[in-house]
C-alpha positions as CSV (number, residue, x, y, z in Angstrom):
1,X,0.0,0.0,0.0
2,X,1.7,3.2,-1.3
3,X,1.9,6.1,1.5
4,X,-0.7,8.2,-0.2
5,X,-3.5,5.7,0.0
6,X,-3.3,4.8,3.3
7,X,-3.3,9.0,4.2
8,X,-6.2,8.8,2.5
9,X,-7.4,5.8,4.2
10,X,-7.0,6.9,8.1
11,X,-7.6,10.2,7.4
12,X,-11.6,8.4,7.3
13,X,-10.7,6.3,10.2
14,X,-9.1,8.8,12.2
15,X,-11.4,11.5,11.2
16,X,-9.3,13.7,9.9
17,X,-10.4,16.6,7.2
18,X,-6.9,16.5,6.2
19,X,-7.2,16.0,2.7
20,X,-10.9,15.3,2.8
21,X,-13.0,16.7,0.0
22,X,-16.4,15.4,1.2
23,X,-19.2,17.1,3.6
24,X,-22.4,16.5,5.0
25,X,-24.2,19.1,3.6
26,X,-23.4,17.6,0.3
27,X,-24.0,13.9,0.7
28,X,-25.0,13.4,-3.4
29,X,-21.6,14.6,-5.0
30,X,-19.5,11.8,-2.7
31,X,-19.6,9.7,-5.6
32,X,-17.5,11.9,-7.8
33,X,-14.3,11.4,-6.0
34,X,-14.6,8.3,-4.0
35,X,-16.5,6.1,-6.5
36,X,-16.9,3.2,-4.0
37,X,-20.1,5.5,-2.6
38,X,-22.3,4.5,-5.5
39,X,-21.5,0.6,-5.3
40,X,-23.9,-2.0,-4.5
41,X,-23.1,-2.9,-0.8
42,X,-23.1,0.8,0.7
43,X,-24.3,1.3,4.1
44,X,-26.7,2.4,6.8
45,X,-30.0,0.5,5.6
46,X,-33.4,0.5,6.8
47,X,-33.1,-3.1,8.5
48,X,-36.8,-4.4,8.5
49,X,-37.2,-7.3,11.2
50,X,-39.8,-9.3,9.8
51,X,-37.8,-9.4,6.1
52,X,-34.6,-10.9,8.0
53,X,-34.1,-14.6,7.8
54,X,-33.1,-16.3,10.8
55,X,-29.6,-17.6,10.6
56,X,-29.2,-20.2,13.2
57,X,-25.4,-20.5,12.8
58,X,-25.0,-16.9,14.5
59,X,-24.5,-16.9,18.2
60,X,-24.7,-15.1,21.6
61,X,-23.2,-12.0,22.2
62,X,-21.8,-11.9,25.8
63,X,-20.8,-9.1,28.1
64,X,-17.9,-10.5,28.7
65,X,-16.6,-10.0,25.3
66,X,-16.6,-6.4,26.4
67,X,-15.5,-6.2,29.4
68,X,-11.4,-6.0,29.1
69,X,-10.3,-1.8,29.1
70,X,-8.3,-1.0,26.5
71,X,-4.4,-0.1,27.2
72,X,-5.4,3.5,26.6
73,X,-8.2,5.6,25.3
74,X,-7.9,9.1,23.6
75,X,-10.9,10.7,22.8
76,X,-10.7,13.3,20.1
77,X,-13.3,15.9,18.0
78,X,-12.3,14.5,14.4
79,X,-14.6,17.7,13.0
80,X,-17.1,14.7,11.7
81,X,-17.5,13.1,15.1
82,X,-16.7,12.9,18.4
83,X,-14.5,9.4,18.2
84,X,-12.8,7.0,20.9
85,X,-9.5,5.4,20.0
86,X,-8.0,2.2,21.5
87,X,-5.1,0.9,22.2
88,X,-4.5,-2.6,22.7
89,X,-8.6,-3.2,22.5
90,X,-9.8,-6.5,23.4
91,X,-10.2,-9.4,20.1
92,X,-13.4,-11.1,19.2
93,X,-12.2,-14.9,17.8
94,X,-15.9,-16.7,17.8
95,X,-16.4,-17.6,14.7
96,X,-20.1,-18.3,15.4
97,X,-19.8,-13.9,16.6
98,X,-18.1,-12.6,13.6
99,X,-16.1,-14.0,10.0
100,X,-12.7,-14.0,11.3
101,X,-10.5,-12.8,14.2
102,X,-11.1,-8.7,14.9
103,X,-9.8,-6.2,17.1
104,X,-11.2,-3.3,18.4
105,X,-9.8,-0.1,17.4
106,X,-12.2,2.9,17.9
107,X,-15.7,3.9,18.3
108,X,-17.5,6.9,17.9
109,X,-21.0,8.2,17.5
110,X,-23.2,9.7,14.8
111,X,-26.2,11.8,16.2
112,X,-29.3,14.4,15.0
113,X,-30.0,18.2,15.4
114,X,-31.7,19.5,18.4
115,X,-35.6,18.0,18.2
116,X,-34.3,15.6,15.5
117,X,-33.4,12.4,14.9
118,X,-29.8,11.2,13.9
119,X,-29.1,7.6,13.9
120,X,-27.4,6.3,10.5
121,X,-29.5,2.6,10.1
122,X,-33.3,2.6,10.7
123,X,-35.1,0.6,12.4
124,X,-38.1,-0.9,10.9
125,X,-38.6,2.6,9.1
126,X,-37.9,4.3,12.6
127,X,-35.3,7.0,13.3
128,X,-33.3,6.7,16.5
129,X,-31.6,9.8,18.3
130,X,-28.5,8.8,17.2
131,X,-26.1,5.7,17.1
132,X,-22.6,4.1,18.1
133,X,-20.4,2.3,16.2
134,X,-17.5,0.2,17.3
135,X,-15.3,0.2,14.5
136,X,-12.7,-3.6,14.4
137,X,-10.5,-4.5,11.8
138,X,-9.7,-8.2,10.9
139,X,-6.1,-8.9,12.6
140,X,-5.0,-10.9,9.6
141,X,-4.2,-7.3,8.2
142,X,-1.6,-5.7,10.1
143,X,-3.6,-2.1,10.7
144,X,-6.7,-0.6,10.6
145,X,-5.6,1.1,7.7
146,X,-4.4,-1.6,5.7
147,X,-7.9,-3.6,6.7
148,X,-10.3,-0.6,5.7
149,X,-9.8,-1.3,1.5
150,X,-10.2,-4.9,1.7
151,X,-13.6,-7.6,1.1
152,X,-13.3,-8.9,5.1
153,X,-11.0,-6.1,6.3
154,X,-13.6,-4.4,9.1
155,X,-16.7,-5.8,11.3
156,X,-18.6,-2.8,13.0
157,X,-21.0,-3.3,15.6
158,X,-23.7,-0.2,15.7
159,X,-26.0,0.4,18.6
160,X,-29.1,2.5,18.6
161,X,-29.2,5.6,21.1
162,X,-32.3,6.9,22.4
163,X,-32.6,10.1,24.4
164,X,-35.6,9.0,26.4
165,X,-33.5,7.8,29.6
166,X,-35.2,9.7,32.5
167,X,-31.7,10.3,34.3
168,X,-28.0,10.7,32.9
169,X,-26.1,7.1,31.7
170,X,-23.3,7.5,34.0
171,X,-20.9,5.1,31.4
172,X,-22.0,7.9,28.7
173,X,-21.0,10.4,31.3
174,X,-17.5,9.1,31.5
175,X,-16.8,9.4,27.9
176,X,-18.2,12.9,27.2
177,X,-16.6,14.3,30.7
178,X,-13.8,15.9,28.8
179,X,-16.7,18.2,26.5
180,X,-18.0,19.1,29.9
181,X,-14.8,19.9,30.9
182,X,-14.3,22.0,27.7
183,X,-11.7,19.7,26.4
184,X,-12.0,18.5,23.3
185,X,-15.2,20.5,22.3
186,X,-13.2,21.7,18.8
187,X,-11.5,20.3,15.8
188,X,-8.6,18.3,16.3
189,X,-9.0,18.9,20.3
190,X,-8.3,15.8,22.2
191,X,-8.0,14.4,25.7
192,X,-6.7,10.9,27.1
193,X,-8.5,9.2,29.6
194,X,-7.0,9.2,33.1
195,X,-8.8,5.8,33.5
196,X,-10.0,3.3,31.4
197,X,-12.9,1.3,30.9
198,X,-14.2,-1.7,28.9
199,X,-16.8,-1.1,25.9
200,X,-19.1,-3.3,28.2
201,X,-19.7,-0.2,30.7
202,X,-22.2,1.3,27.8
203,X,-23.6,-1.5,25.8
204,X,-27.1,-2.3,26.5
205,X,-28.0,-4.9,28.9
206,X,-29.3,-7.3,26.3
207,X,-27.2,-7.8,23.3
208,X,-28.8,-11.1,22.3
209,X,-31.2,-9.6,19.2
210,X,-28.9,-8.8,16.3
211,X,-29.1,-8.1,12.5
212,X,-25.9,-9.2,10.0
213,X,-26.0,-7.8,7.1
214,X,-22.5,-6.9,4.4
215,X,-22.0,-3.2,3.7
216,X,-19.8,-0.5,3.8
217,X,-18.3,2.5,5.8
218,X,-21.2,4.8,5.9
219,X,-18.8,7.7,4.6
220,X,-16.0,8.2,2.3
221,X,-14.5,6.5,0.9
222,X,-17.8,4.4,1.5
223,X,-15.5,0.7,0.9
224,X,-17.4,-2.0,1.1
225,X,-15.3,-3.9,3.2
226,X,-17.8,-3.8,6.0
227,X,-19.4,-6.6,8.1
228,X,-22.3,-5.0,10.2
229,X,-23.6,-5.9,13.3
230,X,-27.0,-4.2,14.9
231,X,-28.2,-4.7,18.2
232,X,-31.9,-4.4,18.3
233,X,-32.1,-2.7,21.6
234,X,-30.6,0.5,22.4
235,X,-28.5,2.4,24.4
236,X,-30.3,5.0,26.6
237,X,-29.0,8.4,27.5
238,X,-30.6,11.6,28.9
239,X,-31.9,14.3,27.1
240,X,-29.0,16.8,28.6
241,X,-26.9,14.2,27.3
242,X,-28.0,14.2,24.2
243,X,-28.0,18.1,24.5
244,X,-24.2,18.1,24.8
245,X,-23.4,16.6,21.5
246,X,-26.1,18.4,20.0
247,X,-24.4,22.0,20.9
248,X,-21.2,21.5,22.2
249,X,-19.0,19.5,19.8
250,X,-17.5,22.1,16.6
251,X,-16.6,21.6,13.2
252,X,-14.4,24.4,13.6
253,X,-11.0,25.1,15.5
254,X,-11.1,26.9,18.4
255,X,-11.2,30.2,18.1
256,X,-12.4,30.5,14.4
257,X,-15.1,33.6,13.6
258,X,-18.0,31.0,13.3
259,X,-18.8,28.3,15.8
260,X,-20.6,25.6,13.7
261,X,-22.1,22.6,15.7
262,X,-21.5,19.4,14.4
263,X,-25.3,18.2,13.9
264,X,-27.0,15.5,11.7
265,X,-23.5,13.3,11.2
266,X,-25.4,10.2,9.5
267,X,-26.0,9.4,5.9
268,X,-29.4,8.5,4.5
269,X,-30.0,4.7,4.0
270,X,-28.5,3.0,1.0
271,X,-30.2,0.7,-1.2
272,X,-30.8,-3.3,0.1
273,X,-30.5,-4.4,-4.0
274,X,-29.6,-7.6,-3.3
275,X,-27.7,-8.1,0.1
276,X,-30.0,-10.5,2.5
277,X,-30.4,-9.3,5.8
278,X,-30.2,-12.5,8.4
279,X,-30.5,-12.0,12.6
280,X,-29.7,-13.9,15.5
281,X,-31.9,-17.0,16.3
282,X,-32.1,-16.0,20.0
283,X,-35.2,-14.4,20.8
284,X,-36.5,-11.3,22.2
285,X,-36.8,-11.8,26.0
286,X,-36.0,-9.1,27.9
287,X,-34.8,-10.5,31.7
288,X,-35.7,-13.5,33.6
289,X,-38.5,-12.4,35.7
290,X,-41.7,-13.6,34.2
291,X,-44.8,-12.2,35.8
292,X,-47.7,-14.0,35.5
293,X,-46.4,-17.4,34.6
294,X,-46.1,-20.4,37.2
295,X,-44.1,-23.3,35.5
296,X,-44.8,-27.0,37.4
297,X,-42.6,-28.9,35.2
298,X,-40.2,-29.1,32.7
299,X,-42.4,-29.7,29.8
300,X,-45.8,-28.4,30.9
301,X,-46.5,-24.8,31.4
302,X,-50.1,-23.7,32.8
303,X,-50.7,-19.9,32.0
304,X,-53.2,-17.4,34.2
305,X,-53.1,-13.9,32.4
306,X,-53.5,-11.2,34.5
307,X,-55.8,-7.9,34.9
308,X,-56.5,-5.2,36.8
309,X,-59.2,-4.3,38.8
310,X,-60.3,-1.6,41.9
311,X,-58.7,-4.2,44.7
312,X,-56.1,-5.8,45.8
313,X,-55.0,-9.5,45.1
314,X,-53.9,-10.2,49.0
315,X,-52.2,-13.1,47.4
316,X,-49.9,-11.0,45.2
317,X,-48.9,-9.0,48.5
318,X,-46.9,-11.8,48.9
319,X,-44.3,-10.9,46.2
320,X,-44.9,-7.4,45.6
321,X,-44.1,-6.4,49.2
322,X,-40.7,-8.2,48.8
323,X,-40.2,-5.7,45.9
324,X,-41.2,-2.6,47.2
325,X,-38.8,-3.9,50.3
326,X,-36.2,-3.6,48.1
327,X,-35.7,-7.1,47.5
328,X,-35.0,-8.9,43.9
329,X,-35.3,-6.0,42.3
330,X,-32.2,-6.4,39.9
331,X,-30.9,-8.8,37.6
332,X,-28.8,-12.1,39.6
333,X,-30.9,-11.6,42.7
334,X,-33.6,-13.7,44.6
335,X,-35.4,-13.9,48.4
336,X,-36.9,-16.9,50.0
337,X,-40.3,-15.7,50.8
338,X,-42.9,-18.1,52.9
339,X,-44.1,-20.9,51.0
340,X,-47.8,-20.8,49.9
341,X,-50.1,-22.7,47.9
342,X,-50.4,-21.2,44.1
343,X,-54.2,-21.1,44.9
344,X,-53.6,-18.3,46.7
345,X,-52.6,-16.4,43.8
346,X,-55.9,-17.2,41.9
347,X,-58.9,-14.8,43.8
348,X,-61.8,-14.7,42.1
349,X,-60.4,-17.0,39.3
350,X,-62.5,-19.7,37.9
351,X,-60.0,-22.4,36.3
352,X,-62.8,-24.7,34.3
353,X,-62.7,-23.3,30.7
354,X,-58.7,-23.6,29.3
355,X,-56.7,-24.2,25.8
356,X,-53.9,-26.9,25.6
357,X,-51.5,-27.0,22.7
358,X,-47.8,-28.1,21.9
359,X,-45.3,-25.3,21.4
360,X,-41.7,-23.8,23.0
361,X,-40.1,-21.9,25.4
362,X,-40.7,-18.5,25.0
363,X,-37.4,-17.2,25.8
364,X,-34.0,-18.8,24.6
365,X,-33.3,-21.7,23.7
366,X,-36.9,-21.8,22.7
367,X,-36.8,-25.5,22.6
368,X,-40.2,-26.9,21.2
369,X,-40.7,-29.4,24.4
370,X,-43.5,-27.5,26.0
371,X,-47.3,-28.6,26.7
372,X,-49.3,-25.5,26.9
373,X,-52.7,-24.7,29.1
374,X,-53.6,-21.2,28.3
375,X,-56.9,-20.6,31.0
376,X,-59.7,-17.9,29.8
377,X,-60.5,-16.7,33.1
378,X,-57.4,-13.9,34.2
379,X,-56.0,-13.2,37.4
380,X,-57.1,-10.1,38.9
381,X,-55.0,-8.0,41.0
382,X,-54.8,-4.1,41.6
383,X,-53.6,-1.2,39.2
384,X,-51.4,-0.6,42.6
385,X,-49.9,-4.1,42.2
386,X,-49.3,-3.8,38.9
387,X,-47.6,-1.0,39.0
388,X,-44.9,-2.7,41.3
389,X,-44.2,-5.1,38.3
390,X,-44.0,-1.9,36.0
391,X,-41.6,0.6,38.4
392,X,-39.4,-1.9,40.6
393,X,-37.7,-4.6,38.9
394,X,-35.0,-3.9,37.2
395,X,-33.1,-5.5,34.4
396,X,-29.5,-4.6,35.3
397,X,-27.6,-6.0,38.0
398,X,-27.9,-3.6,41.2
399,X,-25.0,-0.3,41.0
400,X,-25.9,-0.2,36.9
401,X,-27.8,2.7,35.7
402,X,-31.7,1.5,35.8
403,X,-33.4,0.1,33.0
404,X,-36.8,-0.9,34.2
405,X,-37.6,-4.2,33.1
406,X,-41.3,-4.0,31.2
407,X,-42.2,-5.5,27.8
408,X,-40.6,-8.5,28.9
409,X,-42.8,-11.1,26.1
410,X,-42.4,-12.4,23.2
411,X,-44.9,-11.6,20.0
412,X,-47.1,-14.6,18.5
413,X,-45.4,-17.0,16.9
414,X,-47.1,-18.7,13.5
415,X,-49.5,-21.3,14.4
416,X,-48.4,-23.5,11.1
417,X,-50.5,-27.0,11.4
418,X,-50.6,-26.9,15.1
419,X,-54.2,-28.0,16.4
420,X,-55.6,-26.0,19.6
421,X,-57.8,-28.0,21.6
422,X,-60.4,-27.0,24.1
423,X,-61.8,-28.7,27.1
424,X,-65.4,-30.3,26.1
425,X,-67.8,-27.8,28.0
426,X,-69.7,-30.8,29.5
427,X,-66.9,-31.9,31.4
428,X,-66.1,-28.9,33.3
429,X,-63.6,-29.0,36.1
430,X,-61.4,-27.5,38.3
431,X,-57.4,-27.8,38.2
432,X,-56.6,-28.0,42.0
433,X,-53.2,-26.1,43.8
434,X,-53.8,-27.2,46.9
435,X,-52.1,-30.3,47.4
């Protein structure tokens, strides 16, 4: 690789305008000196989840992937971003994960204008705030650099931001500190971290629900040497947070006559033409805490569903007061409460008319080994009790910033030639907890 390629080259990895003759504000004319931008394979797209085909060679992201700190982090305003680089980042070598052996080398962010919406791939048509991108490079090439031109050079991982978080991410904190600090709020300003910390600090607490897709870098010189990664769920900041990229991070040097806000760093979606878009066979279970279901054996579920009316459930006191005490309210934990009998639970519930077919698990591994008894008649317990469910469990282990843990099901799943039987309504009985 001659030397003025691979100026070329970083000066996109690292940033850099040095040389750079592409903008933003002129997204259409990147084509006419970096040719690569009109290709077949370019990147963000609109990744729709019910068009991607289930790929069940793809496996589990884990936390611990993330959670080894770089040797040393220098965060720096590249005048396109506000980017992270690493030295000595940790190595991903699963080959069920990603095509190869890669090595983390930066990250940074793209985000919107103030009251916009900035995030480069969309969601099922949807916009998010903004988005992160940790930026690897396969280690059979000795640099970044040298990776960045070639078919299975880079794998990128992006993650969704939304600036709905009710209080400040206190990982996010840490990495925009130095802006705070007034730091690195210019072009070509930068700061090293005092301390370091892992990529895992940040990341969402479930990483399970991903889409793969080949593409590009998302700028020039757009090559499509890109295998993506995107996490379905994302990473939650406030809306000051989200405030300080949107109005204190500069195109300009410090000290130039006009201050000009880096805003609405993302290129449009690109294209799918012919690229298949597959995701991770793991499904969409948020946490381990599954409220109203009472499994009795390994392959047989019986299901209540639950509703709320003027009263209480005294029966649910029994677990919500164990919450609002403070207990099992984040991921890894548990009490021992008092043993009582299930029936308990079931106040004013008639248990006669109920649906029984064969299906799954409904979280991973989904195994198909299930008898299901889906009941008409609900459980009925208070708004007040429901509201315990909704506002005190948590799913992030306890000291973590809190992410309340709601949503927590799965949608319907295709009946296909399944039968559904019902119970004959001349033989009406009761299912009895008590013994």
């Amino acid at each position: 690789m001659n030397a003025l390629f691979l100026a070329v080259v970083l000066s996109f990895l690292t940033g850099s305008t040095l040389g750079a003759t592409w903008s933003y504000d002129d997204i259409p004319s990147w084509a006419t000196n970096y040719p690569a931008c009109a290709g077949d394979l370019q990147s963000p797209i609109n990744i729709v989840s019910d068009d991607a085909v289930v790929d069940a060679d793809l496996g589990n992201f884990k936390h611990a992937l993330f959670d080894r700190p770089p040797q040393s982090m220098l965060l720096k305003n590249t005048g396109y971003t506000l980017q992270v680089d690493l030295t000595n980042g940790y190595i991903i070598n699963d080959s069920s994960l990603l095509p190869g052996q890669f090595k983390a080398a930066q990250f940074h962010f793209h985000w919107a204008a103030p009251n916009a919406a900035g995030s480069e791939h969309l969601f099922n048509g949807n916009q998010y705030w903004g988005e992160l991108h940790i930026v690897h490079y396969n280690t059979k090439y000795p640099d970044l650099g040298t990776a960045a031109s070639e078919p299975d050079g880079l794998a990128v991982l992006g993650f969704f931001m939304a600036d709905d978080y009710p209080q400040d991410n206190t990982a996010v904190e840490r990495i925009i500190q130095p802006l705070v600090d007034d730091q690195v709020n210019y072009y070509k300003e930068n700061a090293t971290y005092s301390a370091t910390f892992s990529m895992e600090t940040f990341l969402p607490n479930n990483i399970s629900v991903y889409y793969r897709y080949q593409g590009s870098l998302t700028n020039p010189p757009c090559y499509e040497s890109v295998v993506w990664t995107v996490f379905s769920k994302p990473i939650r900041i406030s809306r000051r947070q989200a405030n300080i990229f949107e109005t204190m991070v500069f195109e300009n040097a410090r000290g130039a006559n006009d201050t000009v806000p880096i805003n609405n760093n993302y290129r449009p979606v690109q294209p799918l033409n012919y690229r298949t878009v597959t995701r991770s066979s793991y499904c969409s279970g948020t946490g381990s805490f599954s409220m109203p279901t009472f499994h009795f054996t390994a392959l047989c579920a019986t299901v209540v569903g639950l509703i709320t009316v003027p009263f209480k459930n005294s029966g649910f006191d029994k677990i919500t007061e164990e919450l609002s005490d403070g207990n099992a309210k984040y991921e890894g934990e548990s009490v021992e409460i008092s043993p009582f009998p299930i029936n308990d639970l079931l106040q004013w519930t008639f248990l006669k008319s109920y649906y029984r077919y064969l299906g799954s698990l409904t979280t991973p591994p989904c195994y198909e080994s299930v008898t299901w008894t889906v009941f008409e008649d609900p459980i009925y317990i208070s708004r007040s009790q429901a509201r315990v469910f909704e506002e005190m469990v948590y799913e992030n282990e306890r000291g973590h910033h809190h992410e309340h843990l709601y949503n927590n099901y799965r949608p319907v799943q295709p009946l296909n030639g399944r039968t559904v039987y019902t119970i004959d309504s001349s033989r009406l009985y009761n299912f009895d907890y008590d013994d």
